[in-house]
Every structure is written in structure tokens, then in C-alpha cells.
PyMOL Python script that loads the backbone (N, CA, C, O; Angstrom):
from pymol import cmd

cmd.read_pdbstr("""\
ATOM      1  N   UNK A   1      52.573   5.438 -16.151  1.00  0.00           N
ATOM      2  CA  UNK A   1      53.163   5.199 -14.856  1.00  0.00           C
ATOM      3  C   UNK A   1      53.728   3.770 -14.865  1.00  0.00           C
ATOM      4  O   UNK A   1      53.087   2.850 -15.373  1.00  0.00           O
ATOM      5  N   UNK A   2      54.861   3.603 -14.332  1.00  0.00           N
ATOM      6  CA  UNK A   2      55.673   2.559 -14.933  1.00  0.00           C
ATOM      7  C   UNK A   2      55.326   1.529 -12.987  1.00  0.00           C
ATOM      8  O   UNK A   2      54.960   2.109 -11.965  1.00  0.00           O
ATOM      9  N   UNK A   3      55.580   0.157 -13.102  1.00  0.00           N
ATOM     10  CA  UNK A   3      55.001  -0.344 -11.905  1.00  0.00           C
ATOM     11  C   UNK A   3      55.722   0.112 -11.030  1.00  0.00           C
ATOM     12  O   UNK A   3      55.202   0.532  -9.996  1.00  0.00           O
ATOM     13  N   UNK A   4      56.894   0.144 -11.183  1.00  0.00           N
ATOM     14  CA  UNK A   4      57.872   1.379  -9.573  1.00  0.00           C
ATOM     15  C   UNK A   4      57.515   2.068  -8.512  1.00  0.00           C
ATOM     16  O   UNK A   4      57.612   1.944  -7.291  1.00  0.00           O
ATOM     17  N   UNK A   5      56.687   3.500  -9.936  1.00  0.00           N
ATOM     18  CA  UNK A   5      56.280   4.185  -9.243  1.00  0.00           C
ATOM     19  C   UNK A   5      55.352   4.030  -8.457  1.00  0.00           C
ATOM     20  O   UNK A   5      55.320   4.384  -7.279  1.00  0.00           O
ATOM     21  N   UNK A   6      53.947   3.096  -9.510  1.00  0.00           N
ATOM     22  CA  UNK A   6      53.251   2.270  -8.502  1.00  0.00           C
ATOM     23  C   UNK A   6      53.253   2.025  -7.129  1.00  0.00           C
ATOM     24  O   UNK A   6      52.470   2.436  -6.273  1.00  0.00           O
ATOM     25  N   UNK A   7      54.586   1.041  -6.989  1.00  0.00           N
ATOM     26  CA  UNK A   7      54.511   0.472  -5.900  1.00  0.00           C
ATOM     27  C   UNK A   7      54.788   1.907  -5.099  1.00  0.00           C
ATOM     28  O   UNK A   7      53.985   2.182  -4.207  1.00  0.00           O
ATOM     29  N   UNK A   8      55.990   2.933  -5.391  1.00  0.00           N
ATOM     30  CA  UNK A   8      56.669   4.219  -4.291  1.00  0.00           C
ATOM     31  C   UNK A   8      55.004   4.627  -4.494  1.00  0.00           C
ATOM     32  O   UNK A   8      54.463   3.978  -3.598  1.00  0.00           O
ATOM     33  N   UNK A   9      54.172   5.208  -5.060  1.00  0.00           N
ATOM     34  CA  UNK A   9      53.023   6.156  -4.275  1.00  0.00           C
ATOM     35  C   UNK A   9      51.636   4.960  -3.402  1.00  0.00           C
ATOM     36  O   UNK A   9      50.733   5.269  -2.623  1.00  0.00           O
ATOM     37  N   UNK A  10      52.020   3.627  -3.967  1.00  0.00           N
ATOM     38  CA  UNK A  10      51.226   3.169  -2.686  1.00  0.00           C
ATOM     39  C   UNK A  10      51.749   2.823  -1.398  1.00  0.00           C
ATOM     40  O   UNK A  10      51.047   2.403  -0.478  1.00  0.00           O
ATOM     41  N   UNK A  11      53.278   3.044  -1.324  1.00  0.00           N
ATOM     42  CA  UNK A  11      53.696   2.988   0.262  1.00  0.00           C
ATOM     43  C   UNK A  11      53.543   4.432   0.763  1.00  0.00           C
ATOM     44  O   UNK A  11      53.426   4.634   1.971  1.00  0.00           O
ATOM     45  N   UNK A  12      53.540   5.647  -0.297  1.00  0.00           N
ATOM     46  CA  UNK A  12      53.613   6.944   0.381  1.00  0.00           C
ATOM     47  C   UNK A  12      52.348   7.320   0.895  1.00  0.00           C
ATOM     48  O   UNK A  12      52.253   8.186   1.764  1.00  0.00           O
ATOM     49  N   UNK A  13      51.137   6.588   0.303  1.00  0.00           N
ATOM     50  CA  UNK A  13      50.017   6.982   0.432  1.00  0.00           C
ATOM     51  C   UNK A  13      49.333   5.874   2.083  1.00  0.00           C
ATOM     52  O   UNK A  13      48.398   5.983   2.877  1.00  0.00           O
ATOM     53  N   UNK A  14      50.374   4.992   1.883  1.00  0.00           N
ATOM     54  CA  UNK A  14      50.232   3.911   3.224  1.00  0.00           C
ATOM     55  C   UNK A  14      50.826   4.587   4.604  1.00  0.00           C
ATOM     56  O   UNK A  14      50.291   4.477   5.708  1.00  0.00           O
ATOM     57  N   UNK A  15      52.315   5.474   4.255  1.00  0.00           N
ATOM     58  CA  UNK A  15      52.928   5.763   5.105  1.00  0.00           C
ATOM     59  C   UNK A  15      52.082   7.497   6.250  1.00  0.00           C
ATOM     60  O   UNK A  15      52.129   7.945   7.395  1.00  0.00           O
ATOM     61  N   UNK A  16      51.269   7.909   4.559  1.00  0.00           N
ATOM     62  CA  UNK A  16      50.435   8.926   5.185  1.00  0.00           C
ATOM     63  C   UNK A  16      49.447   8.663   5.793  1.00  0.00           C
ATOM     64  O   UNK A  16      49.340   9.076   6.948  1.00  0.00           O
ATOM     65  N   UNK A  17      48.626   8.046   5.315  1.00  0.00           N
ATOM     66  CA  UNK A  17      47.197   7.776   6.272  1.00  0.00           C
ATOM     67  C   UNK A  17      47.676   6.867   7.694  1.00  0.00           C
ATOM     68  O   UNK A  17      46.786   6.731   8.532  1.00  0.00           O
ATOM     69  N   UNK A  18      49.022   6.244   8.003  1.00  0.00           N
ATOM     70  CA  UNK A  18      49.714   5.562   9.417  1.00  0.00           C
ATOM     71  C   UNK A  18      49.910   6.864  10.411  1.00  0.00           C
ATOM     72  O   UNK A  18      49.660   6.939  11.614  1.00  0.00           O
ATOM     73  N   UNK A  19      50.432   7.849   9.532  1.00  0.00           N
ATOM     74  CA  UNK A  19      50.654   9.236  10.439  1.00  0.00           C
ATOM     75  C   UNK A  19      48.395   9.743  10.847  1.00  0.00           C
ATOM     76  O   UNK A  19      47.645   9.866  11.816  1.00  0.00           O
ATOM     77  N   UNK A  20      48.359   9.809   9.776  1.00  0.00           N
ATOM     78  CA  UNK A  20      47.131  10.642   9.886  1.00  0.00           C
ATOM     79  C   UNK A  20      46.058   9.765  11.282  1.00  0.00           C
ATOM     80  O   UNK A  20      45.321  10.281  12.123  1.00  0.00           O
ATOM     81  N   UNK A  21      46.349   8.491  11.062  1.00  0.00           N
ATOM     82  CA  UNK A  21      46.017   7.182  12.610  1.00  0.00           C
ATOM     83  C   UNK A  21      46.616   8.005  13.649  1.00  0.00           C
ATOM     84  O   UNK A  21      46.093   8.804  14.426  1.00  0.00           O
ATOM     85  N   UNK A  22      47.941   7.605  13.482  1.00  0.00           N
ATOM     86  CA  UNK A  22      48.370   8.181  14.616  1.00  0.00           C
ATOM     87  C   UNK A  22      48.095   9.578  15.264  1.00  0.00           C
ATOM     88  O   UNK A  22      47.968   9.662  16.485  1.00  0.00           O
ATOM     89  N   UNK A  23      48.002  10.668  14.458  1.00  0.00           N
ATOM     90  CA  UNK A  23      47.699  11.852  15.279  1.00  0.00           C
ATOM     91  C   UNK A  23      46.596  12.108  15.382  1.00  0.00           C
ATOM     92  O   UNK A  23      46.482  13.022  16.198  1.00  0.00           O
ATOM     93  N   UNK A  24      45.431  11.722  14.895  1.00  0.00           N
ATOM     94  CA  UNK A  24      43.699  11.627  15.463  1.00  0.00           C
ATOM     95  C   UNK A  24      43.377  10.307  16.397  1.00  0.00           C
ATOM     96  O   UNK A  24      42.247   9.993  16.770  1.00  0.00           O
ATOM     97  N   UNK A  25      44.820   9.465  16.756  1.00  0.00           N
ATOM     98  CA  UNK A  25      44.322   8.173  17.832  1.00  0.00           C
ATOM     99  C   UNK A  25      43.048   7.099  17.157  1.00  0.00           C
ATOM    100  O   UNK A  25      42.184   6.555  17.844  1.00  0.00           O
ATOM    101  N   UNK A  26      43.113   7.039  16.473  1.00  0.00           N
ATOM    102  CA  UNK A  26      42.488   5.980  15.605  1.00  0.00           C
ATOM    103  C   UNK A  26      43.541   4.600  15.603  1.00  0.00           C
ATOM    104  O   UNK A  26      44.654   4.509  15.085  1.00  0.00           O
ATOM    105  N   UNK A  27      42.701   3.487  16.438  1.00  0.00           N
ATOM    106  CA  UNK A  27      43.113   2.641  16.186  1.00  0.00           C
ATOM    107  C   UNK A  27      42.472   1.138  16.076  1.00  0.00           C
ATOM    108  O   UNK A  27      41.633   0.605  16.803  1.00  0.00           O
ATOM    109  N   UNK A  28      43.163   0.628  14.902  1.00  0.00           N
ATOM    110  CA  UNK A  28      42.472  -0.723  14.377  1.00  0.00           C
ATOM    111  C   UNK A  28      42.620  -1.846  15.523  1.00  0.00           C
ATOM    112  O   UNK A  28      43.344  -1.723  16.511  1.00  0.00           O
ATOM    113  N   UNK A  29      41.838  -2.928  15.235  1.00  0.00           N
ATOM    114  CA  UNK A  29      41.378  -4.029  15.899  1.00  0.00           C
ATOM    115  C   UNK A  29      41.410  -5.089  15.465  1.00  0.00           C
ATOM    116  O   UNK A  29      40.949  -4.933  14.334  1.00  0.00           O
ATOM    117  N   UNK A  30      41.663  -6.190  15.593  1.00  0.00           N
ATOM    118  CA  UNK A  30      41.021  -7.457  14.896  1.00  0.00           C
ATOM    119  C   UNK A  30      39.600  -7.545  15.550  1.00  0.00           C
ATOM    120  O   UNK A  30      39.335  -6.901  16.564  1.00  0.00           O
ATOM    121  N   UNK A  31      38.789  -8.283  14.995  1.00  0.00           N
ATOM    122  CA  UNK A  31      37.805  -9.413  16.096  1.00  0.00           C
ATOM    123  C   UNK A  31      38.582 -10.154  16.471  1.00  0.00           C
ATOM    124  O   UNK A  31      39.495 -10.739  15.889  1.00  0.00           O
ATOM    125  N   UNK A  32      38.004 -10.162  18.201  1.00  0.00           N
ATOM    126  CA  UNK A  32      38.507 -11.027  18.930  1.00  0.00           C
ATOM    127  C   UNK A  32      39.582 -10.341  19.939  1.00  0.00           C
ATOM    128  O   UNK A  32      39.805 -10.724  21.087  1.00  0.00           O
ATOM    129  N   UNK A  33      40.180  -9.288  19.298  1.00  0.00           N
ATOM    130  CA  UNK A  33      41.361  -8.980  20.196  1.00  0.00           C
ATOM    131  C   UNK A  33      40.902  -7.983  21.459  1.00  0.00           C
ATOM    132  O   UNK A  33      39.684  -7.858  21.581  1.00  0.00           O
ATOM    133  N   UNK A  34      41.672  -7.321  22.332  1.00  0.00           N
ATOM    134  CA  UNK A  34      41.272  -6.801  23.177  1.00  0.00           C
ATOM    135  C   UNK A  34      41.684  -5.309  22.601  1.00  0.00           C
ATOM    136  O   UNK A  34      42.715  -5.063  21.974  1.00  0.00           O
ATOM    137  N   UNK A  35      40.673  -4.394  22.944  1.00  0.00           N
ATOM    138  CA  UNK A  35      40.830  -3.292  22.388  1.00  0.00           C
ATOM    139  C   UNK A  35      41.995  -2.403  23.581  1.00  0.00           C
ATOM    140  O   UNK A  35      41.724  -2.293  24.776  1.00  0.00           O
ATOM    141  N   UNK A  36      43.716  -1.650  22.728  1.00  0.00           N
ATOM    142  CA  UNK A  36      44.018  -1.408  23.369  1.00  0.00           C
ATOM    143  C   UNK A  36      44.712   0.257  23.087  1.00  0.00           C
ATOM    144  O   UNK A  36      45.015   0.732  21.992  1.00  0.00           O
ATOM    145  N   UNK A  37      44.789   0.670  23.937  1.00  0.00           N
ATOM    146  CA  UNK A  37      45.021   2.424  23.817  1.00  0.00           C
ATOM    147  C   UNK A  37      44.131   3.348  23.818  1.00  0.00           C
ATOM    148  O   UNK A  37      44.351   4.447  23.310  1.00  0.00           O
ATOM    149  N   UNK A  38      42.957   3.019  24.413  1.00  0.00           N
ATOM    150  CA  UNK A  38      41.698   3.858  24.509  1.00  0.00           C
ATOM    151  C   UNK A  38      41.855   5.239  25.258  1.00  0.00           C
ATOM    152  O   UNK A  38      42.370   5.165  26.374  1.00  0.00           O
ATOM    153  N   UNK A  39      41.509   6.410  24.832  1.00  0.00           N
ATOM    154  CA  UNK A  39      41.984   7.253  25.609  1.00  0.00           C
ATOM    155  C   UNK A  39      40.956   7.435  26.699  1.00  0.00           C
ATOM    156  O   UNK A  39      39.780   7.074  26.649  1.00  0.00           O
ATOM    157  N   UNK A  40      41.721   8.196  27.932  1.00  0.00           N
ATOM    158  CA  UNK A  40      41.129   8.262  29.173  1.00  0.00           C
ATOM    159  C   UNK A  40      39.617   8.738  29.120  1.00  0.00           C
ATOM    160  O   UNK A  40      38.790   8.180  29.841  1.00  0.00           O
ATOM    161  N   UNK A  41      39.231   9.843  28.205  1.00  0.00           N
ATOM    162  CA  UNK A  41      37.707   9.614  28.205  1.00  0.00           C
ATOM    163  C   UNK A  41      36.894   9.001  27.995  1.00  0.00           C
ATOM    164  O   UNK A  41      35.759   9.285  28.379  1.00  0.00           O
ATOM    165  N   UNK A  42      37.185   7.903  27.287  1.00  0.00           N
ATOM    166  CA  UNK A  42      36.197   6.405  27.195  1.00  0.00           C
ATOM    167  C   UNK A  42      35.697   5.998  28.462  1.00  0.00           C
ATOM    168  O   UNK A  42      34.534   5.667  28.688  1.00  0.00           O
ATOM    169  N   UNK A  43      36.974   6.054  29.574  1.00  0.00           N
ATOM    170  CA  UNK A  43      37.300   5.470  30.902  1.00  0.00           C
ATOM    171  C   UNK A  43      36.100   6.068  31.741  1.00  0.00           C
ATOM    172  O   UNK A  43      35.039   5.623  32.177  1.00  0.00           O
ATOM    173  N   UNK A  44      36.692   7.163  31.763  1.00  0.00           N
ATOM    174  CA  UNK A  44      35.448   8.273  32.713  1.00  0.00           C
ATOM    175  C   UNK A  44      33.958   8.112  32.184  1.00  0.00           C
ATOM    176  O   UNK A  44      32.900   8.189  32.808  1.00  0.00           O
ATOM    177  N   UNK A  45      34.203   7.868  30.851  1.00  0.00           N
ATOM    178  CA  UNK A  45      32.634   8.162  30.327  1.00  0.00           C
ATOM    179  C   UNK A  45      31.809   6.840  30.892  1.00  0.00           C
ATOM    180  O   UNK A  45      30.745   6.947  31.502  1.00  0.00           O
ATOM    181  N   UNK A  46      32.416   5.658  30.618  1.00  0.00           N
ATOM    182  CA  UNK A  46      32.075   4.570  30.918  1.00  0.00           C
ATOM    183  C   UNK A  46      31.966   4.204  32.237  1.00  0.00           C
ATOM    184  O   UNK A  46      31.290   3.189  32.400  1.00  0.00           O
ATOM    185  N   UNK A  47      32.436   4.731  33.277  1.00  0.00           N
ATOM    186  CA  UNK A  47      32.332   4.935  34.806  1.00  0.00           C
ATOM    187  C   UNK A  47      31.238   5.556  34.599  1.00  0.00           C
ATOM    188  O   UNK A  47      30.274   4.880  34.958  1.00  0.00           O
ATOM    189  N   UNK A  48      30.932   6.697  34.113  1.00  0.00           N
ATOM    190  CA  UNK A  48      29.808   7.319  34.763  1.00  0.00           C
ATOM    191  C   UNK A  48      28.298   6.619  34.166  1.00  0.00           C
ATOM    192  O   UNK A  48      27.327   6.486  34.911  1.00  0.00           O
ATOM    193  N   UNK A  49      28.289   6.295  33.024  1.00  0.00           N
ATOM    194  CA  UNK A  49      27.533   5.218  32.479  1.00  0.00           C
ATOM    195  C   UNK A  49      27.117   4.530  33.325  1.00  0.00           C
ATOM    196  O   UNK A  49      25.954   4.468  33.724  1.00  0.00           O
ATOM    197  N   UNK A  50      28.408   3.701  33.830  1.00  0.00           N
ATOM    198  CA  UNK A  50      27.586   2.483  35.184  1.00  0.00           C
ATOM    199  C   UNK A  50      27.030   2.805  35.924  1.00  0.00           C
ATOM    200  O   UNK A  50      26.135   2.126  36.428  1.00  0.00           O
ATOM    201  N   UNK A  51      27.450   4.392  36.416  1.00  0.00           N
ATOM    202  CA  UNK A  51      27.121   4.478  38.036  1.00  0.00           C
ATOM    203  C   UNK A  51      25.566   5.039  37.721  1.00  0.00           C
ATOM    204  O   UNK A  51      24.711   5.013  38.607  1.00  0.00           O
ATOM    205  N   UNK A  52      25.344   5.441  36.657  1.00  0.00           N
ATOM    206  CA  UNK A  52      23.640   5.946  36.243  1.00  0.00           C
ATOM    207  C   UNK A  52      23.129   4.701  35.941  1.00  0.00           C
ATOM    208  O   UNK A  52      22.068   4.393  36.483  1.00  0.00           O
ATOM    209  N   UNK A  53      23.631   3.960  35.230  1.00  0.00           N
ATOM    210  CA  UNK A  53      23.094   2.670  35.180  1.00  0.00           C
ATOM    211  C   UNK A  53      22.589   2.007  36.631  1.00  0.00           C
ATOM    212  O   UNK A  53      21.466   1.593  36.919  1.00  0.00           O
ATOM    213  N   UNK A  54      23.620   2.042  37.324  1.00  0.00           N
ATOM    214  CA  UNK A  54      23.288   1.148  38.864  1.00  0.00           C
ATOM    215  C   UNK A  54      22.514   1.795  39.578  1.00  0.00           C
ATOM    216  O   UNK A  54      21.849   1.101  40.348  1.00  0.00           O
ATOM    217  N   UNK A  55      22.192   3.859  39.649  1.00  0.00           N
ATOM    218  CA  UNK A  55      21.280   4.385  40.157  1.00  0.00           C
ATOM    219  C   UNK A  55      19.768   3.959  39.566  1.00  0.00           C
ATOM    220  O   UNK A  55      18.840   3.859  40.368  1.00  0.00           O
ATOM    221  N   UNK A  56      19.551   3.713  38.145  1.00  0.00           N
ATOM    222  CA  UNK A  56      18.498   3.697  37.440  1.00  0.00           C
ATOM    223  C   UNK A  56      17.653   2.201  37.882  1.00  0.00           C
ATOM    224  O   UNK A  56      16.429   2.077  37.879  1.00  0.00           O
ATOM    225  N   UNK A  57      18.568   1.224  38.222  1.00  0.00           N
ATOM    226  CA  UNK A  57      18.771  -0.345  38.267  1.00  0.00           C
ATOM    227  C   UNK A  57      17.490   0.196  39.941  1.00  0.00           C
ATOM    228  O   UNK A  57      16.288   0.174  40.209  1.00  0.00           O
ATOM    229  N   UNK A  58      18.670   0.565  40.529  1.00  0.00           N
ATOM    230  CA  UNK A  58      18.280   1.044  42.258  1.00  0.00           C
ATOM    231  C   UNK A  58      16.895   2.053  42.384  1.00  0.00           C
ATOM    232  O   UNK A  58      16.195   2.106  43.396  1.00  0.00           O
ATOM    233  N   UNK A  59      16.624   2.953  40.946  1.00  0.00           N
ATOM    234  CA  UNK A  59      15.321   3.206  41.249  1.00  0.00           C
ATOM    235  C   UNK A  59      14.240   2.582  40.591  1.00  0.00           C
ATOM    236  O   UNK A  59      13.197   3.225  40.477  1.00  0.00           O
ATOM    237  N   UNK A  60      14.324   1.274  40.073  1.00  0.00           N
ATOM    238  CA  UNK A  60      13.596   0.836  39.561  1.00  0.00           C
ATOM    239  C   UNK A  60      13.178  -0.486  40.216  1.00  0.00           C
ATOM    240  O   UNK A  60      12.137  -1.076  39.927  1.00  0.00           O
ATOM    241  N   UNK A  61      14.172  -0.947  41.219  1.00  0.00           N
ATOM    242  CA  UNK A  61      13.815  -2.472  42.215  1.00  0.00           C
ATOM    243  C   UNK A  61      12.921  -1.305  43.793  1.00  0.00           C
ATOM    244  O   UNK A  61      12.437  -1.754  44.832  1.00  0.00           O
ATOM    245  N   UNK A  62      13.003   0.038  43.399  1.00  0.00           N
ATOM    246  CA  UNK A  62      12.206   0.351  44.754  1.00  0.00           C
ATOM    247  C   UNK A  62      10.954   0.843  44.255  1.00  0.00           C
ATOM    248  O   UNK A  62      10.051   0.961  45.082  1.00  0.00           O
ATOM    249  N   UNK A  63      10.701   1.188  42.930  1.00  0.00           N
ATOM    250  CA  UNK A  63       9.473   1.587  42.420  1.00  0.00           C
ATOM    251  C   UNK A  63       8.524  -0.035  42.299  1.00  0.00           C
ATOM    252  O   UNK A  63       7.339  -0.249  42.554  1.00  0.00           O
ATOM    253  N   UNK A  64       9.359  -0.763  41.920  1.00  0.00           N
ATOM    254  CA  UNK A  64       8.584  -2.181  42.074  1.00  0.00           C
ATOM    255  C   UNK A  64       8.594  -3.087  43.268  1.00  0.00           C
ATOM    256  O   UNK A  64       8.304  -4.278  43.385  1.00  0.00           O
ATOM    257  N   UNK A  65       8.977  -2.257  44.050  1.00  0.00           N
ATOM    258  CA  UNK A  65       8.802  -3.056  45.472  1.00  0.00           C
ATOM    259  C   UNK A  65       7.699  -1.616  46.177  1.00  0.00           C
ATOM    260  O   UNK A  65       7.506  -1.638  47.392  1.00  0.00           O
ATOM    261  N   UNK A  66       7.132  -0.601  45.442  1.00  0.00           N
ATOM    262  CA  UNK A  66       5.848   0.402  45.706  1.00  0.00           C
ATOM    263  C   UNK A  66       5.123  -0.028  45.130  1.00  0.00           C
ATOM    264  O   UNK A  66       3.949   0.127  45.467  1.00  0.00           O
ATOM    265  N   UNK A  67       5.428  -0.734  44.050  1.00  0.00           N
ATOM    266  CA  UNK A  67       3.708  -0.983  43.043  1.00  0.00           C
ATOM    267  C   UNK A  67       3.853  -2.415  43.843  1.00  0.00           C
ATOM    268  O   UNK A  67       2.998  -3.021  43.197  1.00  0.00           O
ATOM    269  N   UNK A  68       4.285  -3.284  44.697  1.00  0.00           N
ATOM    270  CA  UNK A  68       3.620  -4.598  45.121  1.00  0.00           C
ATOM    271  C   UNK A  68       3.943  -4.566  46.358  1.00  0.00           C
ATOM    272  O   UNK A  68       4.236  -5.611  46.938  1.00  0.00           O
ATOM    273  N   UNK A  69       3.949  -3.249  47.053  1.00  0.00           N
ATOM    274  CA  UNK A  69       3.481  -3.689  48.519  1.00  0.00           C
ATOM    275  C   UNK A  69       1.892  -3.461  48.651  1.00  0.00           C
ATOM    276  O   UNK A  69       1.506  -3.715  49.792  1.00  0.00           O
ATOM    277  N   UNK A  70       0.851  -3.038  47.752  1.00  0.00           N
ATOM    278  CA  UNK A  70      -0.402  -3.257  48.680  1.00  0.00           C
ATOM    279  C   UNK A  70      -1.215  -4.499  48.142  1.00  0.00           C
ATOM    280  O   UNK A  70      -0.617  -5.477  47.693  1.00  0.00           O
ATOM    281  N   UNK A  71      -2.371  -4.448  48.189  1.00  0.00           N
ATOM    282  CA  UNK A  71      -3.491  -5.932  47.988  1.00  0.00           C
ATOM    283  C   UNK A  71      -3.489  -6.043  46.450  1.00  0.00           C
ATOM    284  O   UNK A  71      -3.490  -7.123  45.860  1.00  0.00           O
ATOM    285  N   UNK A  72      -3.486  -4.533  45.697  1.00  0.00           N
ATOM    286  CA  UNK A  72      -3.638  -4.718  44.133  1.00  0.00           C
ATOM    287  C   UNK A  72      -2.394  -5.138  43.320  1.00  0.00           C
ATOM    288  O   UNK A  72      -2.236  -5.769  42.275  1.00  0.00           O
ATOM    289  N   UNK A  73      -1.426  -4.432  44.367  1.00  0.00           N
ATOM    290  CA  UNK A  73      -0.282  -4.933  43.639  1.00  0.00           C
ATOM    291  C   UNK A  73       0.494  -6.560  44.078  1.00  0.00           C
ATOM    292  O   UNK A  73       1.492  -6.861  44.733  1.00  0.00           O
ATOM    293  N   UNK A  74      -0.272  -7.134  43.534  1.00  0.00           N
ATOM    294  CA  UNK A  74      -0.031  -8.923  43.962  1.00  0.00           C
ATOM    295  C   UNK A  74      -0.075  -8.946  41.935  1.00  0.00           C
ATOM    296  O   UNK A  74       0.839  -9.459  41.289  1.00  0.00           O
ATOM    297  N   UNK A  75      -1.204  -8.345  41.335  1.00  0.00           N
ATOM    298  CA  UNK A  75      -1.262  -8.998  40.201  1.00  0.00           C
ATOM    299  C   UNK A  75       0.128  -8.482  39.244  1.00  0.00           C
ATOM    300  O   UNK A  75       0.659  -9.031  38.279  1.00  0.00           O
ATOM    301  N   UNK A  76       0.404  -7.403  39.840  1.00  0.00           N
ATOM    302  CA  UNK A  76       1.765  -6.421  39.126  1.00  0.00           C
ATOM    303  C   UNK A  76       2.686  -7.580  39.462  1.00  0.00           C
ATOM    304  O   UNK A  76       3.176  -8.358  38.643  1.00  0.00           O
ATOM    305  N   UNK A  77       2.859  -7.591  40.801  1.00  0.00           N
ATOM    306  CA  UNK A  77       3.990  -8.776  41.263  1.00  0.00           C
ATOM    307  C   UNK A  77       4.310  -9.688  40.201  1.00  0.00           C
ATOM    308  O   UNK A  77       5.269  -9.653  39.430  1.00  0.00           O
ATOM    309  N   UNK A  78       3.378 -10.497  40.276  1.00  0.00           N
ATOM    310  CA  UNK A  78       3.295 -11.831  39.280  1.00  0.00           C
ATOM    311  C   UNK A  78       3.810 -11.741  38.210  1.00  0.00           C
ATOM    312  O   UNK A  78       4.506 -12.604  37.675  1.00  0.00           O
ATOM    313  N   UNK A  79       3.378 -10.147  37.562  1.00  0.00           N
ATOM    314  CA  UNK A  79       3.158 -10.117  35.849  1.00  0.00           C
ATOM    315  C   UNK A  79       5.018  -9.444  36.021  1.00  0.00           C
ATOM    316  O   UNK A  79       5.637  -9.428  34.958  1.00  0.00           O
ATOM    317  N   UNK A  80       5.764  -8.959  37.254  1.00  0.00           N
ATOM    318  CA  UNK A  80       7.003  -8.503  36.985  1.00  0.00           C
ATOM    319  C   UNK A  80       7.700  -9.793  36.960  1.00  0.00           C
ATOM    320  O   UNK A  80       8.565  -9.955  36.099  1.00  0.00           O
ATOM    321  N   UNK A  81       7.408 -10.838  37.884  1.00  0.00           N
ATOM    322  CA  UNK A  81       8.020 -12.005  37.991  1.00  0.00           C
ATOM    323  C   UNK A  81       8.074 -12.829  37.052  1.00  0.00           C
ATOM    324  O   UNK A  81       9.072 -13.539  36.934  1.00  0.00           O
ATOM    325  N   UNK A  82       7.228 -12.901  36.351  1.00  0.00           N
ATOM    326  CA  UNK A  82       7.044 -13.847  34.784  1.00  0.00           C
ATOM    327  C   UNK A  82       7.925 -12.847  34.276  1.00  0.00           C
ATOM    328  O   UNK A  82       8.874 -13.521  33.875  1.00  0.00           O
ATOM    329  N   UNK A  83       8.157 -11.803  34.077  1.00  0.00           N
ATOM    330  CA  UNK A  83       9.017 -10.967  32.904  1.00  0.00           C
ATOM    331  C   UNK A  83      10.415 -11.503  33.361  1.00  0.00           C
ATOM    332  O   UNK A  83      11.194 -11.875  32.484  1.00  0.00           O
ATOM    333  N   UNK A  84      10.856 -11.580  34.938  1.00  0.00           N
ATOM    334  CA  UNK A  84      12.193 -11.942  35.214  1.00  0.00           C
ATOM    335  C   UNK A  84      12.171 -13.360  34.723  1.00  0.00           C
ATOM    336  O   UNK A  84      13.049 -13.534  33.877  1.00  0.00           O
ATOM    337  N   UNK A  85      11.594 -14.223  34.927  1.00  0.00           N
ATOM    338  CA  UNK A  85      11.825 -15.842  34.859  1.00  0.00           C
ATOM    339  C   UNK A  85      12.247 -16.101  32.866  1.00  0.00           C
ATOM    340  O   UNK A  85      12.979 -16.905  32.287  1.00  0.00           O
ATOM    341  N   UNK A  86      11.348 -14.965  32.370  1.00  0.00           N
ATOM    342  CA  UNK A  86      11.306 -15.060  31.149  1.00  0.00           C
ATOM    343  C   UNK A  86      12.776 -14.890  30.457  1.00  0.00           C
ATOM    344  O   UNK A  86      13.106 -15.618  29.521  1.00  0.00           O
ATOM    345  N   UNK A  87      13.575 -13.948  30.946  1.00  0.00           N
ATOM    346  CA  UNK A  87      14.743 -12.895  30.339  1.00  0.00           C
ATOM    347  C   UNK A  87      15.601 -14.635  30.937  1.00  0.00           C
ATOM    348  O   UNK A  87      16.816 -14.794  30.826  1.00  0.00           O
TER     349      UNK A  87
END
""", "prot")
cmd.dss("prot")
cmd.show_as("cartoon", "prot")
cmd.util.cbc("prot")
cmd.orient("prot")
């Protein structure tokens, strides 16, 4: 194989796997850059992510405001409050 050809089957083999990106939506990044062309189900998925996230958040500041409303739960209190001061 003489270097020519070389170079013609490593642009053909460059020019195929650019198509094969393009029609499975695969796309590169640097670090650092902002990731762009994400398709719309990332979007939705990631909405719904939060909003279970912020329900989970919301049942977990009322389960710890049940374990320290009575007399025993003073020592829970404390031991949740050192965990926040800690983070």
C-alpha cells in the first residue's frame, strides 16, 4: 500500500464514522465546554429527576421535623444538626 492510499482510506474511514456520529446523535465535547445538542429526552428526564429529587428533599425535612418534635427526639435533633454543620 503505497502512502496515497494511506492517506484516501484514512479520510474514508474518518468521513464514515462523522456520518455514523451523526445519525446515532453522538456528540463530542471538550472539557470545559458546554455540552450542546442534547436531545429532548435528557430534558424531560432531568426535569423529572428534580422534581423527585425536591419531593424526596420535602419528605425527608418533615420526617425530621417527626423524629424531633417530642422530649426523645432533642438527642436525634442534635445528632441531625452536627451532620448539617458538618457537610
Amino acid at each position: 500500500m503505497n502512502p496515497f492510499e494511506m492517506v484516501v482510506l484514512i479520510v474514508a474511514i474518518t468521513a464514515v464514522a462523522s456520518i455514523f456520529r451523526a445519525k446515532y446523535g453522538v456528540v463530542r465535547r471538550r472539557k470545559g465546554e458546554e455540552f450542546v445538542g442534547r436531545p429532548a429526552t435528557d430534558d424531560a428526564e432531568n426535569a423529572r429527576l428534580r422534581d423527585e429529587l425536591r419531593a424526596l428533599k420535602d419528605r425527608v425535612a418533615v420526617l425530621e421535623r417527626i423524629a424531633t418534635d417530642n422530649d426523645r427526639g432533642l438527642q436525634l435533633d442534635r445528632e441531625i444538626e452536627a451532620l448539617r454543620t458538618r457537610d
